[in-house]
C-alpha positions as CSV (number, residue, x, y, z in Angstrom):
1,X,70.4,6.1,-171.3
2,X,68.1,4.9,-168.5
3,X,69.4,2.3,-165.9
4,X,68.2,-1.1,-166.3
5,X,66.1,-0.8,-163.1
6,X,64.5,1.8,-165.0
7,X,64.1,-0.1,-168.2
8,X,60.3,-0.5,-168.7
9,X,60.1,3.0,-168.8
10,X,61.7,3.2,-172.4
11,X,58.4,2.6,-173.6
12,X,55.8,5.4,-174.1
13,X,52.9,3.4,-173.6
14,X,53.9,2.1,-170.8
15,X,54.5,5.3,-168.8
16,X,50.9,6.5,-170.4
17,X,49.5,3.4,-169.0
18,X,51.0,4.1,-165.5
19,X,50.3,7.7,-165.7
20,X,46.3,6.5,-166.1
21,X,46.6,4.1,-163.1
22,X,48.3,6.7,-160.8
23,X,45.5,9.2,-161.6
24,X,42.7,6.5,-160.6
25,X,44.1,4.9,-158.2
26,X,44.3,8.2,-156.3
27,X,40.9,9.3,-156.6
28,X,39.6,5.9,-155.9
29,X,41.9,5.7,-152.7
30,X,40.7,9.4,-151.8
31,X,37.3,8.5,-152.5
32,X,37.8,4.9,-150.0
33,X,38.4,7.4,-147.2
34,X,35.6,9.4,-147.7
35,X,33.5,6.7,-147.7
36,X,34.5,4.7,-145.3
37,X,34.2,8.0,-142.6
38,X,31.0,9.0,-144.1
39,X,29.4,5.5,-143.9
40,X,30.5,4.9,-139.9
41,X,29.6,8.7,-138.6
42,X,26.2,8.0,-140.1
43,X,25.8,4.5,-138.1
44,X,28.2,4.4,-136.2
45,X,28.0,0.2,-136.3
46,X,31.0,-1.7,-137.7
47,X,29.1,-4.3,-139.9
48,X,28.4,-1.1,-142.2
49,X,31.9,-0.9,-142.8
50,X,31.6,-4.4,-144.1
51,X,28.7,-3.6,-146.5
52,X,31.3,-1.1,-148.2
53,X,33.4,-3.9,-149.2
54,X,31.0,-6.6,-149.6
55,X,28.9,-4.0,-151.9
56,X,32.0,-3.9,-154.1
57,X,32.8,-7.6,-154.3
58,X,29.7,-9.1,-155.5
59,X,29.5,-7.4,-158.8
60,X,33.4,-9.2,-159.0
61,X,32.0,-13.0,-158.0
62,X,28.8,-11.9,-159.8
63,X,30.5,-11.0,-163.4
64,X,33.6,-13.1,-162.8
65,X,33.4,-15.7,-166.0
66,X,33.1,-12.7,-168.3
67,X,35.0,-10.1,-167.3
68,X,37.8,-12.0,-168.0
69,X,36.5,-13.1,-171.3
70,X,35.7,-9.2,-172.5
71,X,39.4,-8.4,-171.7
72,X,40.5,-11.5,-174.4
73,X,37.7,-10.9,-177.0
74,X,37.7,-7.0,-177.2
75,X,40.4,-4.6,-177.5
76,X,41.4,-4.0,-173.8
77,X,42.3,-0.3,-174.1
78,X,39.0,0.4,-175.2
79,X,37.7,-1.4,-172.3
80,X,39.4,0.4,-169.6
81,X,38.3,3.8,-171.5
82,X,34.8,2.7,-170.8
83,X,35.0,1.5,-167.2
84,X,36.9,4.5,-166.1
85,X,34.1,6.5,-168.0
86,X,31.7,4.6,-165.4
87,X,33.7,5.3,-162.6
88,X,34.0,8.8,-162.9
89,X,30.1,9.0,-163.2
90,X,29.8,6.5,-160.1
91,X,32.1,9.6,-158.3
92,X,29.4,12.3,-159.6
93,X,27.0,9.9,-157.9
94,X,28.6,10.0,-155.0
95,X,29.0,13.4,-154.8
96,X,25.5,14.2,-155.5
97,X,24.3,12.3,-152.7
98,X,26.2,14.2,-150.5
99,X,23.7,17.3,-151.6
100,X,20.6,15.3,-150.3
101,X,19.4,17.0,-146.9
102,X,18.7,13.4,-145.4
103,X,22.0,11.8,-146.2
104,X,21.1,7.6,-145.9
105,X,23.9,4.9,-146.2
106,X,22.0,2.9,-149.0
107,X,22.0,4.7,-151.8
108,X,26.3,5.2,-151.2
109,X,26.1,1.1,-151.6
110,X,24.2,0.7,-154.2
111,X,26.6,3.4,-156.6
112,X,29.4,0.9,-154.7
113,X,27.9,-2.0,-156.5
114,X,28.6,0.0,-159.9
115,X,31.6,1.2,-158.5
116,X,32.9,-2.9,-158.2
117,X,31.6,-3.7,-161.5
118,X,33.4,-1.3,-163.5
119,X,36.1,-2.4,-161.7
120,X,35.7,-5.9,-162.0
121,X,35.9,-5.6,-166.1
122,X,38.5,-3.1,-165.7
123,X,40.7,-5.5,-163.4
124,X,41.7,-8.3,-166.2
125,X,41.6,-5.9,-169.2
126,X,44.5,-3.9,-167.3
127,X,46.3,-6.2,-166.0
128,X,46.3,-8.7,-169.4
129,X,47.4,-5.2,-171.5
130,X,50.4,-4.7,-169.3
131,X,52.3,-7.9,-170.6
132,X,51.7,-6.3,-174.2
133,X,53.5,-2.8,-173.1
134,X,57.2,-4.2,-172.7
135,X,59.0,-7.0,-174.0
136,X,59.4,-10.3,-171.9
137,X,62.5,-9.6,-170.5
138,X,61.5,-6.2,-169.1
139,X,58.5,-7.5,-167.7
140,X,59.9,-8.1,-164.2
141,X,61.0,-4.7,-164.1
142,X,57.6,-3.5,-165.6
143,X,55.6,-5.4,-162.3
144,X,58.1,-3.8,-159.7
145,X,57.0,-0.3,-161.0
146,X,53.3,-0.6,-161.6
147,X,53.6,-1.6,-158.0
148,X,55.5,1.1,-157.0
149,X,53.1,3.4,-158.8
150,X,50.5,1.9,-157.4
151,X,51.6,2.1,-154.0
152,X,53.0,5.4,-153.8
153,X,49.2,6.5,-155.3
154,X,47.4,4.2,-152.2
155,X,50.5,6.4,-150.1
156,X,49.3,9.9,-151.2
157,X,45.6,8.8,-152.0
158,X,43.9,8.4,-148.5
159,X,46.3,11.2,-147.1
160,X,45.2,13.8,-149.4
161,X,41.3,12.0,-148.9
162,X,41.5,12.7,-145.4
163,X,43.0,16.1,-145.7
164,X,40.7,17.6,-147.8
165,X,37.5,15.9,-146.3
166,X,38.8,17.5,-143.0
167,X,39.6,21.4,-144.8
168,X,36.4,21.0,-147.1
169,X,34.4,19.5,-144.0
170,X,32.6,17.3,-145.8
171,X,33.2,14.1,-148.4
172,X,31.5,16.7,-151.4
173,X,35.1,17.6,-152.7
174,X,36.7,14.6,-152.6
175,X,34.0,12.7,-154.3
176,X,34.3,15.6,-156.7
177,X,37.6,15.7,-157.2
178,X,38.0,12.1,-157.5
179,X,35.7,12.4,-160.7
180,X,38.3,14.8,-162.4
181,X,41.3,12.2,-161.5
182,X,39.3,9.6,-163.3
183,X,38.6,11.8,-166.5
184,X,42.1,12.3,-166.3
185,X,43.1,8.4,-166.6
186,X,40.8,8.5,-169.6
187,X,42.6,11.1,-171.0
188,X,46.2,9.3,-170.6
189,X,44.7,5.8,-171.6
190,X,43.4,7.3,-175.3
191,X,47.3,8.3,-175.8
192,X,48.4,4.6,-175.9
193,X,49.2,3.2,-178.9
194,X,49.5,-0.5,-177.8
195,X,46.4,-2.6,-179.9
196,X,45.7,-5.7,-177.6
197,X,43.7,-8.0,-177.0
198,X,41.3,-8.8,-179.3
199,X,41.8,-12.4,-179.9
200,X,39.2,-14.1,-179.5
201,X,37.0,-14.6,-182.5
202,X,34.9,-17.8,-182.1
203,X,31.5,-17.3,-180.8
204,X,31.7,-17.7,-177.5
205,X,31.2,-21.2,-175.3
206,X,30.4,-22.2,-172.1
207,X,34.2,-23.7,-172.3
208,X,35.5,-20.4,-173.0
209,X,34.3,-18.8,-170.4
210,X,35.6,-21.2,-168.0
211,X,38.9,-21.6,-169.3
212,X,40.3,-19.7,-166.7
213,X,39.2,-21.3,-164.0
214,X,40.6,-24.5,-165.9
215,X,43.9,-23.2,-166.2
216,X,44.2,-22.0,-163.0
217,X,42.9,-25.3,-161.1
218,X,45.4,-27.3,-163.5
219,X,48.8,-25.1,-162.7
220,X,49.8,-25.7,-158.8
221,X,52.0,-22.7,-158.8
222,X,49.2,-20.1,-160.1
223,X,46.5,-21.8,-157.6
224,X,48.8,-21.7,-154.5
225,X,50.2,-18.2,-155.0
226,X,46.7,-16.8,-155.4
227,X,45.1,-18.9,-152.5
228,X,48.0,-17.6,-150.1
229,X,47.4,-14.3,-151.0
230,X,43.6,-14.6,-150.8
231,X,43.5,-16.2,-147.5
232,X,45.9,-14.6,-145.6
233,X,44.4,-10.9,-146.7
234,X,41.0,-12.4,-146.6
235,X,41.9,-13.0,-142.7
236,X,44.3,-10.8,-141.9
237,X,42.1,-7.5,-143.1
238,X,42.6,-4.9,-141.0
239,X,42.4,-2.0,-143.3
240,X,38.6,-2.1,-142.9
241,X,38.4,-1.4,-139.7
242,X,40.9,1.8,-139.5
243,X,37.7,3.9,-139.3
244,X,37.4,2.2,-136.0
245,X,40.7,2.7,-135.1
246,X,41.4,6.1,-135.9
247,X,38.0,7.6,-133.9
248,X,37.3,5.4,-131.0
249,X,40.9,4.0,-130.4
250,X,43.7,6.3,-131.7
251,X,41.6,9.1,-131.5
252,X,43.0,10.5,-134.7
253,X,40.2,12.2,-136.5
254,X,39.7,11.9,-140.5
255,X,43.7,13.7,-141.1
256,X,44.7,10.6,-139.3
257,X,42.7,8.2,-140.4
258,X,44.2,9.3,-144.0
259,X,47.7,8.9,-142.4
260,X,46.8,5.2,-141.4
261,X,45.5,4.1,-144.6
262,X,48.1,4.9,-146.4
263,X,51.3,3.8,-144.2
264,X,50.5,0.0,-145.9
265,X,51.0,1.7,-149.1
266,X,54.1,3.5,-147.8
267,X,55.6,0.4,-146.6
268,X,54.7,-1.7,-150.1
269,X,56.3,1.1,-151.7
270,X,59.2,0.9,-150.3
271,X,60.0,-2.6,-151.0
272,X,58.7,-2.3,-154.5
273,X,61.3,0.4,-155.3
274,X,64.0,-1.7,-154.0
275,X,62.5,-5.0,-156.0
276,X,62.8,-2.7,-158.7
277,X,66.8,-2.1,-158.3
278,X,67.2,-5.7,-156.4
279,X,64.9,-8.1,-157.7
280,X,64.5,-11.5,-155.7
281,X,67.5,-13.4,-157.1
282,X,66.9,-17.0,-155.5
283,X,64.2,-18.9,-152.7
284,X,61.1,-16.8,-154.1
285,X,59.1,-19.3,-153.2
286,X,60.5,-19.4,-149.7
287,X,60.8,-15.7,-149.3
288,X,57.2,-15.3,-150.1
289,X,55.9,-17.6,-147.1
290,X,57.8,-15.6,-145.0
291,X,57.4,-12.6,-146.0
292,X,53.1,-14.1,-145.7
293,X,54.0,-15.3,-142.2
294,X,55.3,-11.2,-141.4
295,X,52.0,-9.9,-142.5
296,X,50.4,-12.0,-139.9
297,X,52.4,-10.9,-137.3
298,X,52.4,-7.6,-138.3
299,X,48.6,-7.6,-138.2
300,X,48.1,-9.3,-134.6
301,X,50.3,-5.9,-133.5
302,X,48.4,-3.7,-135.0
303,X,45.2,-4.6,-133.6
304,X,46.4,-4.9,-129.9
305,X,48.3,-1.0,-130.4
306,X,47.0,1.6,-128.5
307,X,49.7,4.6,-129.8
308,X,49.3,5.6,-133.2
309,X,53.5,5.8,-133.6
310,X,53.0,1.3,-132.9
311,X,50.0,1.3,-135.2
312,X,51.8,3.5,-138.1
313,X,54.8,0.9,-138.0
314,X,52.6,-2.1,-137.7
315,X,50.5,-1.0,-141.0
316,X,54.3,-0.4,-142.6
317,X,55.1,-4.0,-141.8
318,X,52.1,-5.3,-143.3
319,X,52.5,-3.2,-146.3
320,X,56.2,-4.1,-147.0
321,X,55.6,-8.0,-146.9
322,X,52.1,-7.7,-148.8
323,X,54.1,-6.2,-151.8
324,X,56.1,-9.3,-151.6
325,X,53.2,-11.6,-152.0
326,X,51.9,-9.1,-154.9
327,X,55.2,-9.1,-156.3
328,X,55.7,-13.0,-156.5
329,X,52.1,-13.6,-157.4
330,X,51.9,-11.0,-160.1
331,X,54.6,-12.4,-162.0
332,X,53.9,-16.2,-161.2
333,X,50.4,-15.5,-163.0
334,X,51.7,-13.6,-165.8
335,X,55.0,-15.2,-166.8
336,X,53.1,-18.9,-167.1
337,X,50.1,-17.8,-169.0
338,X,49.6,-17.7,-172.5
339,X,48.6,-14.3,-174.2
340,X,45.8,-15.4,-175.0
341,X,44.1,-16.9,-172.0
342,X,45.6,-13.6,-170.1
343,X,42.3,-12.0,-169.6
344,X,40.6,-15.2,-168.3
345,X,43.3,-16.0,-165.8
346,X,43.5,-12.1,-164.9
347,X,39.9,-12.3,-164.3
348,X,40.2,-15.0,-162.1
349,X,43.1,-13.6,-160.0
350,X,41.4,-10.9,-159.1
351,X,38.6,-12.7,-157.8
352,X,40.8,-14.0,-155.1
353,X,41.9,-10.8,-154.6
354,X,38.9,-9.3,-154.7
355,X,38.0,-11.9,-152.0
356,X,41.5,-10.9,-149.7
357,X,40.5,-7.2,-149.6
358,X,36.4,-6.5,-150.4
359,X,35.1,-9.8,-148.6
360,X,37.9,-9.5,-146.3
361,X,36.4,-6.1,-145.6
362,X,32.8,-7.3,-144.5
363,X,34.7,-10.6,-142.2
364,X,36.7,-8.0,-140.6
365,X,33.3,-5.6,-139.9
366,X,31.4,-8.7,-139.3
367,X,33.9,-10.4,-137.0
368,X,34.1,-7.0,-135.2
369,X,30.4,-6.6,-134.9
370,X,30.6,-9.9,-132.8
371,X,33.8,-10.4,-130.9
372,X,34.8,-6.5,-130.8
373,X,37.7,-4.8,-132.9
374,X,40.7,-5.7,-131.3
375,X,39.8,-9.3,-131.2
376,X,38.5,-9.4,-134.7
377,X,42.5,-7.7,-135.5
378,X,44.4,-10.1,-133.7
379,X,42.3,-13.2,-134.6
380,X,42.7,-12.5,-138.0
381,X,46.8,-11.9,-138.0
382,X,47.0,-15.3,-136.1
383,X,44.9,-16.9,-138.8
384,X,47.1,-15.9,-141.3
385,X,50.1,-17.5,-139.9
386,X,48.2,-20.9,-139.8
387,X,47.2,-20.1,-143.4
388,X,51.0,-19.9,-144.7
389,X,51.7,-23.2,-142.4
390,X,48.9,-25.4,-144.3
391,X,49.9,-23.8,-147.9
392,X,53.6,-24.2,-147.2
393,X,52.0,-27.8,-146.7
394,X,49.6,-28.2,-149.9
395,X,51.7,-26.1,-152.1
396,X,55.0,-27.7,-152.0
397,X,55.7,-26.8,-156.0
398,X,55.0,-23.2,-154.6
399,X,57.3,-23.5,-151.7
400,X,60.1,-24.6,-154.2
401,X,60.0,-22.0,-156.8
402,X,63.9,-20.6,-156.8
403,X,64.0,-17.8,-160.0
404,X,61.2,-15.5,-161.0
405,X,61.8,-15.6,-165.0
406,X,60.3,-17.4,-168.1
407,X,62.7,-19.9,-168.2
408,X,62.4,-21.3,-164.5
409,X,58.8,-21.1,-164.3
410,X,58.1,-22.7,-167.8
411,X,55.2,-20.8,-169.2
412,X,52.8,-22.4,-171.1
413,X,52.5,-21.2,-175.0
414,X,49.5,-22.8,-176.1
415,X,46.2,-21.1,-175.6
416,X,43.0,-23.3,-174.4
C-alpha cells in the first residue's frame, strides 16, 4: 500500500489527469523558450518580450466572466479536451510560421492571443475538476503533487526547449514537437472517468456570471491570498526578461537560457515534494508572507548578478518560496469554495494570476524598455517586499490563518 504522502495517487483519474498536465505543460514550457528567443533575435528590443505576455493575457481579462462559467455549466473534461485540441493547432501555427522566408514578429502574437484563450477556458475547468478526483481529505496531498508535477514539467520543459532549439537550430522542432505533447494530453484526458461539472442548468444571468467575482470580493482570506500572489509576481517578474539575461548579460546562449528558466521550477519543485511528505502544520498564514517577502529578495539578487552560478540560485530561491504562495493559495481557494461556484472562483483566480505572470511579463519588458534591465529586476524585487508589508497590513484574517484544512478554514457549502 502506498504511503500517505502518496495517497492521491490511489486514484486512476487522478494520475491520468496529471499525466495530461505534465504532457502540456512541457510542450507549452518548451514552446515559451522558443518564443521568447525567436521574438528578441528578430527585434532585438525588450518591450517585444512584453507583447509575448501581454498577447496571452488579454484573451484571460477579455473572456474572464465566462470562462469560469463554461467550467460550472459544461462537463469540464470535455472542455479541457477541446482547448488542448486548440492548443495543439496554435503549435502547428507556430510552426508553420517558422517556414515563411520573411519571418515577422506579428503573426507569432496574434496565434499567442489563441494560445491565451484556450488557456484561459482551460484554466478554471482544470483546476475546478481536480477537487472532483480525490476525496476531501486527500486533497491537500492532491495540491502538493499537481505542483510537484507541474513544476518538475516547467524544470525539464524550457531545458529540453532550449536544447533542441539549439541542436535543431531553429524553434521548427520544438514548436513541432510541442504539438505532439499536446495531442498526447488529449489522449490521457479521454481515459478519465471522473463526470464533473455540469451543474449549472438555469439559463444563464448576468448574476451568474459574476458570482465569482462576488464570492471572491466577500471572503477576505480568498481576496488577500490571490492579491499577494498577484502583486508580488506582477512586480517581482523577472522571468520575462531571462532572454535578456542569458544573451547580453550571462552570455549563455539558448542551452542556457533553457537552464535559467527552468531553475524556478527546480526550486518550486523541491519544496513541493517536501509539502507533499511535510505539509505546513501551523502559522500558514505567517509562513506565506515570509516566504512572499523571500521571493522579493530573491528577485532584487537576481537582477543585480553578473555569474550565472548567483543567477541559477537566485531563480531557485524565487522558485522555492513562489511554490509556497501557490501552495497556500491553491488550497485557501479550493477548500472554502463550494463545488459548485468552483469554476467561477477558478476563473477568477487565475485572472490574478494571469495578471502576476502574462501582465507581469509586458511591466517587466516595459519597465526594462525605460529604466534598463537590471533596474527594472531590482525595482521590481523591492516592490514586492513593500507589497507583503501593506497585505500583511490589509489582510490581517490572512495573516492569521494557523491550519490549512476544511475544518479551520470553514468552507462555505452553499452555492450562489
Amino acid at each position: 500500500m502506498q504511503s500517505e504522502a502518496g495517497a492521491a495517487f490511489r486514484y486512476p483519474d487522478f494520475r491520468f489527469f496529471q499525466s495530461a498536465r505534465l504532457f502540456a505543460t512541457l510542450g507549452f514550457q518548451m514552446q515559451g523558450v522558443a518564443v521568447g528567443w525567436q521574438v528578441y533575435a528578430l527585434t532585438r528590443e525588450p518591450i517585444h518580450l512584453g507583447y509575448v505576455g501581454l498577447a496571452q493575457f488579454l484573451p484571460a481579462i477579455g473572456f474572464a466572466l465566462i470562462t469560469g462559467h463554461a467550467a460550472d455549466r459544461f462537463e469540464r473534461r470535455r472542455v479541457l479536451v477541446a482547448c488542448h485540441l486548440v492548443l495543439a493547432a496554435c503549435s502547428g501555427a507556430l510552426w508553420l510560421s517558422t517556414r515563411s522566408p520573411h519571418p515577422s514578429v506579428w503573426p507569432i502574437y496574434a496565434i499567442l492571443v489563441a494560445v491565451g484563450s484556450a488557456r484561459a477556458f482551460a484554466g478554471p475547468a482544470s483546476q475546478a475538476l481536480v477537487p472532483n478526483l480525490v476525496p476531501a481529505e486527500h486533497f491537500s496531498n492532491a495540491v502538493a503533487w499537481s505542483s510537484s508535477i507541474w513544476h518538475v514539467a516547467t524544470v525539464a520543459g524550457p531545458a529540453l526547449g532550449g536544447l533542441l532549439y539549439a541542436w535543431a537550430a531553429g524553434a521548427g522542432a520544438v514548436f513541432a514537437t510541442a504539438a505532439l505533447l499536446e495531442l498526447a494530453a488529449v489522449a490521457s484526458l479521454l481515459a478519465v472517468k471522473t463526470r464533473a461539472g455540469s451543474r449549472e442548468k438555469r439559463p444563464t444571468s448576468w448574476s451568474d456570471l459574476v458570482a465569482g467575482v462576488h464570492y471572491v470580493r466577500t471572503h477576505p482570506l480568498i481576496l488577500g491570498a490571490i492579491t499577494l500572489d498577484m502583486f508580488a509576481v506582477l512586480l517581482g517578474g523577472a522571468v520575462a526578461l531571462l532572454p535578456i539575461y542569458a544573451r547580453d548579460i550571462l552570455h549563455t546562449g539558448p542551452v542556457g537560457l533553457g537552464i535559467l528558466r527552468s531553475m524556478p521550477a527546480v526550486g518550486a519543485t523541491a519544496t513541493a515534494v517536501f509539502l507533499a511528505y511535510r505539509p505546513l502544520r501551523r502559522r500558514a498564514g505567517p509562513t506565506l508572507f515570509a516566504c512572499v517577502a523571500a521571493f522579493g529578495v530573491a528577485t532584487v539578487i537576481f537582477g543585480v548578478s553578473r555569474t550565472f552560478t548567483v543567477a541559477l540560485l537566485a531563480l531557485f530561491a524565487i522558485g522555492a518560496s513562489d511554490m509556497v504562495s501557490v501552495f497556500v493559495r491553491h488550497t485557501v481557494v479550493q477548500l472554502t469554495t463550494p463545488d459548485a461556484m468552483r469554476g467561477r472562483v477558478s476563473a477568477v483566480n487565475l485572472v490574478f494570476i494571469g495578471a502576476s505572470n502574462e501582465l507581469g511579463e509586458f511591466e517587466s519588458g516595459l519597465t526594462a524598455a525605460w529604466l534598463g534591465t537590471v533596474p527594472a529586476v531590482v525595482l521590481g524585487g523591492i516592490g514586492t517586499c513593500l507589497v507583503v508589508l501593506l497585505c500583511a497590513w490589509r489582510f490581517p484574517e490572512l495573516r492569521r490563518v494557523d491550519r490549512l484544512d476544511a475544518a479551520a478554514l470553514q468552507p462555505v457549502e452553499a452555492a450562489s
